[in-house]
C-alpha positions in Angstrom: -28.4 3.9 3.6 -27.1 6.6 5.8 -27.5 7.2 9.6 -26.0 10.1 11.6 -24.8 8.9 14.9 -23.0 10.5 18.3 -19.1 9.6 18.9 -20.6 7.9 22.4 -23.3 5.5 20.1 -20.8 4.7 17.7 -18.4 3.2 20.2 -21.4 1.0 21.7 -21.9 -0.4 18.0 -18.1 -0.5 18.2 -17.8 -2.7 20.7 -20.4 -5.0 19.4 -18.6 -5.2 16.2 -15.4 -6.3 18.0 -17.3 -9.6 18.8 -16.6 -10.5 15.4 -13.9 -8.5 13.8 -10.9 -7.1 14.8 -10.6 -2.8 14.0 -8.4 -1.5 12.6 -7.6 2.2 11.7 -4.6 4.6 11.1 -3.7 5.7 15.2 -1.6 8.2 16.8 2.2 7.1 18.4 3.0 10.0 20.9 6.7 10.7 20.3 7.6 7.5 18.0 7.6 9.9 15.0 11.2 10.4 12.8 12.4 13.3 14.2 12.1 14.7 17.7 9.0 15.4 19.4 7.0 14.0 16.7 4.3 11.7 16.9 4.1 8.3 14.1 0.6 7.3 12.6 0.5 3.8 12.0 -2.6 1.4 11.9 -3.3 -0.7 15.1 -6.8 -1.9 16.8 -8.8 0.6 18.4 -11.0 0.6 21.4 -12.8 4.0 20.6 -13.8 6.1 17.5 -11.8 9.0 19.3 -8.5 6.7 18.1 -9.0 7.3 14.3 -6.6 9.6 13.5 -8.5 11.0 10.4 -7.6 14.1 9.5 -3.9 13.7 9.0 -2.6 10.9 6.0 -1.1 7.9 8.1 2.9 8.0 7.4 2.4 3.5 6.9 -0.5 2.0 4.9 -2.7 -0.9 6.5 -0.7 -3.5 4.2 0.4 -5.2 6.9 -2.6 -5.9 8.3 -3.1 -8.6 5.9 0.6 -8.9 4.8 2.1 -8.6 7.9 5.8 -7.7 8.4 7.1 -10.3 9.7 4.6 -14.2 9.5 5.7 -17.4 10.5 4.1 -19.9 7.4 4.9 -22.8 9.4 6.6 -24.7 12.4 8.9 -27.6 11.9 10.6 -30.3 14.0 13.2 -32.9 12.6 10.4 -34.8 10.8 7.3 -33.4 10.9 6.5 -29.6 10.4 2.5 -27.6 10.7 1.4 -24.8 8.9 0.7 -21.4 11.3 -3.0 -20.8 12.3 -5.2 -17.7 12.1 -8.1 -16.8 14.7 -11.4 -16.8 13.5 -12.4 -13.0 14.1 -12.9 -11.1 11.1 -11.0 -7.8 10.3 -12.6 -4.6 9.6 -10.0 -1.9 8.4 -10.8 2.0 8.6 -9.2 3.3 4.6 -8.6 5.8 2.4 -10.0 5.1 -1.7 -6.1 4.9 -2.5 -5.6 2.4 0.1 -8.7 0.4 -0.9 -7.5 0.4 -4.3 -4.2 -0.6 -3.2 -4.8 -3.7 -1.6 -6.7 -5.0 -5.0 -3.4 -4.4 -6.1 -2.2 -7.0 -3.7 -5.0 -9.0 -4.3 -3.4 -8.8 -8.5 0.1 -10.1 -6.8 -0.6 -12.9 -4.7 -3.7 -14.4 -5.9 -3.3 -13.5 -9.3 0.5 -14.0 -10.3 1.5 -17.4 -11.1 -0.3 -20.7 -11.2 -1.6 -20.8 -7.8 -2.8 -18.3 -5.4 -0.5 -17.3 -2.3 -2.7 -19.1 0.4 -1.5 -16.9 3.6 -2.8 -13.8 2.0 -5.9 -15.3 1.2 -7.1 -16.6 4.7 -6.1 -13.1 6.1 -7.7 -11.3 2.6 -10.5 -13.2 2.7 -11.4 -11.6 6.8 -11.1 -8.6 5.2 -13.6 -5.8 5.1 -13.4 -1.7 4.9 -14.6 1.4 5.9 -14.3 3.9 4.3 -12.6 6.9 5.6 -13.3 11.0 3.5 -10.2 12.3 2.4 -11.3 15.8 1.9 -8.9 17.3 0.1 -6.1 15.0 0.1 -1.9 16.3 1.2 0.4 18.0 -0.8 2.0 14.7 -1.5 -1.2 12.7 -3.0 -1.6 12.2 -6.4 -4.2 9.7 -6.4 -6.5 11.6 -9.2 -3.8 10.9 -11.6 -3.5 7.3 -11.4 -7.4 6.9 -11.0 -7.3 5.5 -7.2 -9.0 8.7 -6.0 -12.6 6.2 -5.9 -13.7 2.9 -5.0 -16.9 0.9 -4.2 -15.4 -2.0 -2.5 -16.3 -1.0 1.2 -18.7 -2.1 3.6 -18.9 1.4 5.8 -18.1 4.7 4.8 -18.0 7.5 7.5 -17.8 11.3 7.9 -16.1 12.4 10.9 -17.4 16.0 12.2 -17.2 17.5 14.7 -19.9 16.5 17.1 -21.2 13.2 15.2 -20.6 11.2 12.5 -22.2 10.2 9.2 -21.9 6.7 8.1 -23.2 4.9 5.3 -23.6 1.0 5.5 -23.8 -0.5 1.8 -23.2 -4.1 3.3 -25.7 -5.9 4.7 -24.1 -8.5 7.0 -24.0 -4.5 9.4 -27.5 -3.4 8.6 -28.2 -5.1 12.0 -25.5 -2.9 13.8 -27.3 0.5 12.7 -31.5 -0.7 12.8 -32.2 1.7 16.0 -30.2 4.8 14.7 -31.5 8.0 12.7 -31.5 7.8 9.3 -29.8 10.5 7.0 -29.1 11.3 3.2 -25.4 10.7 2.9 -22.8 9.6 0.1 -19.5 10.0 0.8 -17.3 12.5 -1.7 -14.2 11.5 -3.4 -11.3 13.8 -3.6 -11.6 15.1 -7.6 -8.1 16.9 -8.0 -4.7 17.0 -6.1 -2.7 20.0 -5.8 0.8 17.7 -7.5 -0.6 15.7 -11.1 1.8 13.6 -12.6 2.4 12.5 -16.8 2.1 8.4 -17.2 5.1 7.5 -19.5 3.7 6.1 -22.9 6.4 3.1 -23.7 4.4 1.0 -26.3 7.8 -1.2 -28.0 10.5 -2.9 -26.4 13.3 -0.6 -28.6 12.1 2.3 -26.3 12.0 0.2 -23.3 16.0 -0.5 -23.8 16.9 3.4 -24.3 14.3 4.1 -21.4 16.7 1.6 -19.3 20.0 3.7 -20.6 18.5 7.1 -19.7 21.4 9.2 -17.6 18.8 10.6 -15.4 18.8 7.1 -13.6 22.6 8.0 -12.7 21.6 11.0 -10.9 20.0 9.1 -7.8 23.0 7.5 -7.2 24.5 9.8 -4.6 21.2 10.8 -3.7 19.1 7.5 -2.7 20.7 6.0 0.0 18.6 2.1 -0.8 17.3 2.7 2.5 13.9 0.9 1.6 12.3 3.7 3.6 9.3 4.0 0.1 9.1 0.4 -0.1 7.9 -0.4 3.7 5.6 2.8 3.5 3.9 1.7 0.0 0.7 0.4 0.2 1.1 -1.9 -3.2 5.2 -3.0 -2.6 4.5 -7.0 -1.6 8.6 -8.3 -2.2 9.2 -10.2 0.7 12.2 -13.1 1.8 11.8 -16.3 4.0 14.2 -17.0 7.0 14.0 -19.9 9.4 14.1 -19.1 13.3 15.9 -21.9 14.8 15.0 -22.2 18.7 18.0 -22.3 20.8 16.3 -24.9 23.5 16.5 -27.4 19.9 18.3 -27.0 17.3 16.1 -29.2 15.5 12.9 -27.5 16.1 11.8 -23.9 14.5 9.7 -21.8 12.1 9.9 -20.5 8.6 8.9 -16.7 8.7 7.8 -14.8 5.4 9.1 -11.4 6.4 9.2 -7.8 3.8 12.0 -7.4 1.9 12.7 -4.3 -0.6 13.8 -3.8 -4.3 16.1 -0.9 -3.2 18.1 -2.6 -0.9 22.0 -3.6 -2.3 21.8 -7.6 -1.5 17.5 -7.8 -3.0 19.0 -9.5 -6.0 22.4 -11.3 -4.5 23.4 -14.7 -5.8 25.6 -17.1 -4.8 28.8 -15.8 -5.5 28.0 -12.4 -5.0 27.0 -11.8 -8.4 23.8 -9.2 -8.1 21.5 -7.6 -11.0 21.2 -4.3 -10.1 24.6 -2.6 -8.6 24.0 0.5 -8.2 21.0 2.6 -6.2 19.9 4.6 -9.8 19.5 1.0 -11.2 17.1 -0.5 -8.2 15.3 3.1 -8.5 14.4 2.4 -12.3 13.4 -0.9 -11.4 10.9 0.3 -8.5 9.7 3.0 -11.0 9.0 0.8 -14.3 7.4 -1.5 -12.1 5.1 1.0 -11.0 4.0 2.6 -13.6 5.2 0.1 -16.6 5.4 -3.7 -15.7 3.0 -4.1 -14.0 0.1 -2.7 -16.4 1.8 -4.2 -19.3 1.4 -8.2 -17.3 -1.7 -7.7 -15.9 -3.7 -5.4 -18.6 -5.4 -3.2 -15.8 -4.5 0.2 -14.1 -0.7 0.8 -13.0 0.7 -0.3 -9.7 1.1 3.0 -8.4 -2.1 4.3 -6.3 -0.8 8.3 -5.5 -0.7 7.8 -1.5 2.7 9.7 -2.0 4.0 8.4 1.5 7.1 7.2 -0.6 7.8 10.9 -0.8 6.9 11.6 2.9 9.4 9.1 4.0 12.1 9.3 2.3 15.4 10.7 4.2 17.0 12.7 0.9 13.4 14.7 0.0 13.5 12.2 -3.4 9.7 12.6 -5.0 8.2 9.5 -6.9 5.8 11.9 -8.6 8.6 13.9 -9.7 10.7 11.1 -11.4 7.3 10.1 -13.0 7.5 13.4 -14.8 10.8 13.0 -15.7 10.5 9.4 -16.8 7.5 10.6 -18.7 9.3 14.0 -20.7 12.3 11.4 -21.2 9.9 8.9 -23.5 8.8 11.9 -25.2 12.0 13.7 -26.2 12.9 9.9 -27.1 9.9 9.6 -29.4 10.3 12.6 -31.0 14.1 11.8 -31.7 12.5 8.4 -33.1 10.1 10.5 -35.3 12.9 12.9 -36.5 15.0 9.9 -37.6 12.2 8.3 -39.6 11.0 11.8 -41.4 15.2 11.9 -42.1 15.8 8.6 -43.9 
């Protein structure tokens, strides 16, 4: 069902909606931007329609919404401790189909990996709902037709922003009630059906070419170039490694909280142990791990799409120009010329 509305009617229904849910959508930061005189898009409530910043890609995903950055998991004293709470509002979350597709691959890592489900993401998860936001054509960084994330159906609203009024489409019914007095239309939302950057999904299909892929030189190259900032990891929609800390208070040092709080693959102490003996020395090495596990491991455990949505914001943030999409390629003509050589061998003997 579709119903075309005014920007003025659609903040009334907005404001009845925020008796229940908290909203959510990709906002503009005057002057908190990287560089100078720059503005940052990052998602935070709204008030108004006239806050969705939707015609510009946001440079952070809406991950945190229901992983949040930094989450106390519970308070402790010396002998008794109580898990954090939650408020009873639900969350509705203005997305893009990569994004959308993205947090299922969150749902995969917490509620799926291992023998029990990760219980903070599910209260939040389970609040949850979307609306769906056109991409249009997509940005010169997107890849999302290539790795199949360009389309969803797991939203509650779609809209259409235009100039003068918007188009939305309600396909769940717990907001059929929101929309009963407004005009009714014909509208569908489109999906983006080709990006101007594709990328090549490496074929490894046997461990033997999973150890040469781990020896390639090319992994040596982004040693002087990646700088294990983490800058890709904080903006990617699917990245959920995070550490615990405990925040002792100073009135008591016997009182405080345990905090789950994001932690990245790329940075030099991810994989310290005592002693100071680490897996991955080197920034090419964390690289090739972030990379397999986007478009290797994680298909290979779970037997579904890769990891990797497209939203190319690892690409928009990082500091040395480094492009995901490009070492997919690479990655991907490597296991060919290895295959080949493979071939070669074989037709030799």
């Amino acid at each position: 069902m579709g119903y075309s509305l005014s920007y003025g009617r659609m903040n009334e229904i907005l404001k009845e909606l925020q008796q229940n849910y908290r909203v959510y959508a990709p906002r503009r930061w005057a002057g908190r931007g990287r560089y100078s005189d720059t503005d940052l898009i990052r998602y935070g409530e709204i008030a108004a329609v006239e806050e969705v910043v939707h015609d510009e890609k946001s440079d952070f995903s809406p991950k945190e919404i229901i992983f949040p950055i930094t989450q106390p998991l519970f308070y402790f004293t010396e002998d008794e401790y109580r898990e954090s709470r939650v408020d009873d509002q639900g969350l509705l979350i203005f997305a893009r189909p990569c994004d959308i597709n993205g947090i299922r691959r969150l749902d995969t890592m917490f509620l799926k990996n291992g023998d029990s489900e990760d219980s903070y993401y599910r209260r939040l998860r389970d609040k949850a709902r979307f609306v769906l936001m056109e991409c249009g054509t997509g940005w010169d960084t997107c890849f999302c037709v290539s790795m199949g994330s360009n389309r969803t159906s797991d939203y509650s609203l779609a809209v259409r922003f235009l100039p003068d009024h918007l188009l939305v489409e309600v396909r769940d019914e717990a907001f059929k009630r929101y929309f009963s007095q407004e005009r009714e239309v014909e509208f569908t939302p489109e999906f983006v059906t080709s990006n101007p950057r594709t990328v090549r999904l490496p074929e490894i299909d046997s461990s033997g070419l999973l150890r040469k892929v781990y020896d390639l030189e090319m992994w040596k190259e982004y040693n002087s170039r990646c700088q294990s900032c983490g800058a890709c990891t904080a903006a990617c929609i699917t990245c959920s490694c995070f550490t615990t800390s405990d925040l002792i208070y100073n009135e008591n040092a016997r009182v405080g909280e345990r905090r789950r709080v994001w932690a990245s693959c790329l940075h030099e102490d991810f994989t310290a142990m005592a002693g100071g003996l680490g897996f991955r020395a080197t920034p090419g090495e964390r690289l090739r791990f972030r990379t397999l596990h986007k478009v290797y491991d994680y298909k290979a455990r779970f037997k579904e799409e890769q990891m990797c949505v497209g939203c190319g914001r690892c690409d928009d943030r990082c500091p040395e120009f480094i492009s995901f999409a490009t070492i997919i390629n690479r990655l991907s003509d490597e296991v060919e010329r290895l295959k080949k050589e493979a071939s070669q061998e074989v037709a030799g003997q």
